[in-house]
Every structure is written in structure tokens, then in C-alpha cells.
C-alpha positions as a Python dict, from the first residue, in 0.01 Angstrom:
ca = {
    (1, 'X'): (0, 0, 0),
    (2, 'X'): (-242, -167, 217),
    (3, 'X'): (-154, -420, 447),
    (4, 'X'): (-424, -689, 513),
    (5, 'X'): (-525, -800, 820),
    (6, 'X'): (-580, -1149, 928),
    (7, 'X'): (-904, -1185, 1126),
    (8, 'X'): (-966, -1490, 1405),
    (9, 'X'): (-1343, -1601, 1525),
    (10, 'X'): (-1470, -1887, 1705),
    (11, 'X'): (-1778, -2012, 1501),
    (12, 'X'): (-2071, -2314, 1517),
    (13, 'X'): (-2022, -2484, 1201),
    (14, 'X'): (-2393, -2567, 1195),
    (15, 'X'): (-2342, -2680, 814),
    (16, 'X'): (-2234, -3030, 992),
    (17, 'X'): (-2401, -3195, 1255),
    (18, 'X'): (-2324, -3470, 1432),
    (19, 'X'): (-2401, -3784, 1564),
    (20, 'X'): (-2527, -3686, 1872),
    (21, 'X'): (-2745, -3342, 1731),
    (22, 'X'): (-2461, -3097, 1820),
    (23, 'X'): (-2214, -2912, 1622),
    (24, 'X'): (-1845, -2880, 1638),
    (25, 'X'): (-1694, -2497, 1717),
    (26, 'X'): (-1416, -2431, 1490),
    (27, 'X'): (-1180, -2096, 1496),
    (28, 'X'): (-1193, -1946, 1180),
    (29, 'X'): (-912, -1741, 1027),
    (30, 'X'): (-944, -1516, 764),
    (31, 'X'): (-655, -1380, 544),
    (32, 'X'): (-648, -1196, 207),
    (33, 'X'): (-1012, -1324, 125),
    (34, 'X'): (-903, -1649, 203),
    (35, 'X'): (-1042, -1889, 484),
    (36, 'X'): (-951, -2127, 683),
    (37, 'X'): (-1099, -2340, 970),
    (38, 'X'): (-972, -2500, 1213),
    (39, 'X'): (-1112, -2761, 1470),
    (40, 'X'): (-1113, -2682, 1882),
    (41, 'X'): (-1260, -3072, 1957),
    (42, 'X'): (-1565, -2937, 2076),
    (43, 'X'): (-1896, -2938, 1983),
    (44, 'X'): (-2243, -2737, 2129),
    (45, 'X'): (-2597, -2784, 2021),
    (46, 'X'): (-2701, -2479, 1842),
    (47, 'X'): (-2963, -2365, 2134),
    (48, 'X'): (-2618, -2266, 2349),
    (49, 'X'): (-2385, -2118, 2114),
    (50, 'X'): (-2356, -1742, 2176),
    (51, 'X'): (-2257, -1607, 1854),
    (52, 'X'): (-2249, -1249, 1954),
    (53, 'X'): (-1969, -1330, 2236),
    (54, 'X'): (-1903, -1616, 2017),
    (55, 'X'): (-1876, -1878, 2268),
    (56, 'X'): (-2074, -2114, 2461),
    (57, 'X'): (-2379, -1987, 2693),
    (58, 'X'): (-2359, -1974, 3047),
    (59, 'X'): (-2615, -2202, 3094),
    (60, 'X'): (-2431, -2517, 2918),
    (61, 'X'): (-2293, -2752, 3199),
    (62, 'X'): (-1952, -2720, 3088),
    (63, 'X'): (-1930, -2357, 2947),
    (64, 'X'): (-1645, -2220, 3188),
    (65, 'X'): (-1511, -2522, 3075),
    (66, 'X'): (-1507, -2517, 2688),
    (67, 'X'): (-1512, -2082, 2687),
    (68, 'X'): (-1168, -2153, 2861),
    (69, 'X'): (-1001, -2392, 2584),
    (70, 'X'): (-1215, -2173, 2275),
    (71, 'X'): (-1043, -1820, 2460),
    (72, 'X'): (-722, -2030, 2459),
    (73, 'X'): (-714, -2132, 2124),
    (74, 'X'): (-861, -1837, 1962),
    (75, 'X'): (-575, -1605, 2106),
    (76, 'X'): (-290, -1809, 2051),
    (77, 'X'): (-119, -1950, 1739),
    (78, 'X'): (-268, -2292, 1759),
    (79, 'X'): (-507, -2112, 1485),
    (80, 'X'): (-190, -2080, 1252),
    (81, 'X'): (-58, -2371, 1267),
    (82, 'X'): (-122, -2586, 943),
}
């Protein structure tokens, strides 16, 4: 028998946009063909959002910044937590 795998990214939810043009980045979790998000409190315009590396561009003012709390959250169980 096959155990599944649970699967974590960091994504742009570019399906909302808000107020101010950007979008928020939400950690994504993934679990016997079920998914859930999960908000960081951040949001990026679309132009800066590396979704290869997913995470914010180096050129964004506050990209050491925001990669810092989106590598936080996507490694530890805040992602879990319901």
C-alpha cells in the first residue's frame, strides 16, 4: 500500500486581487487530492512573484524581508494548523 505524500508550496493567488493591484501569497498544502490554502499576510504584485523559486524577486523592496517569513512558514507547521 501506498502512502501519500503531503506536498507544501508558496503560491500568488492571482485569482484575487486586491485593493491596492497586488495579490496575497498563500502556502498551499496538498494531501490525498485534497487542497488547502492557507494565508502568509502578504501580498506581491504579479510582476515580482518568482514562481519558479516560488517567492518574491530580488528586486521587490522588501523581498529579504517577506522570502524570510514565506521560508518560515512554508517549512514549519504553521501550514497544518487548521
Amino acid at each position: 500500500m501506498k502512502i501519500p505524500k503531503a506536498t507544501v508550496t508558496a503560491v500568488l493567488y492571482k485569482s484575487k486581487t486586491l485593493a491596492s493591484g497586488e495579490h496575497p501569497v498563500m502556502i498551499r498544502v496538498c494531501y490525498n487530492s485534497k487542497r488547502r490554502y492557507k494565508s502568509t499576510g502578504l501580498s506581491c504584485p504579479a510582476k515580482w512573484w518568482n514562481a519558479a523559486k516560488q517567492e518574491v524577486r530580488e528586486r521587490h523592496p522588501l523581498a529579504p524581508n517577506m522570502n524570510a517569513i514565506i521560508c518560515l512558514l512554508y517549512t514549519s507547521d504553521a501550514a497544518d494548523d487548521r
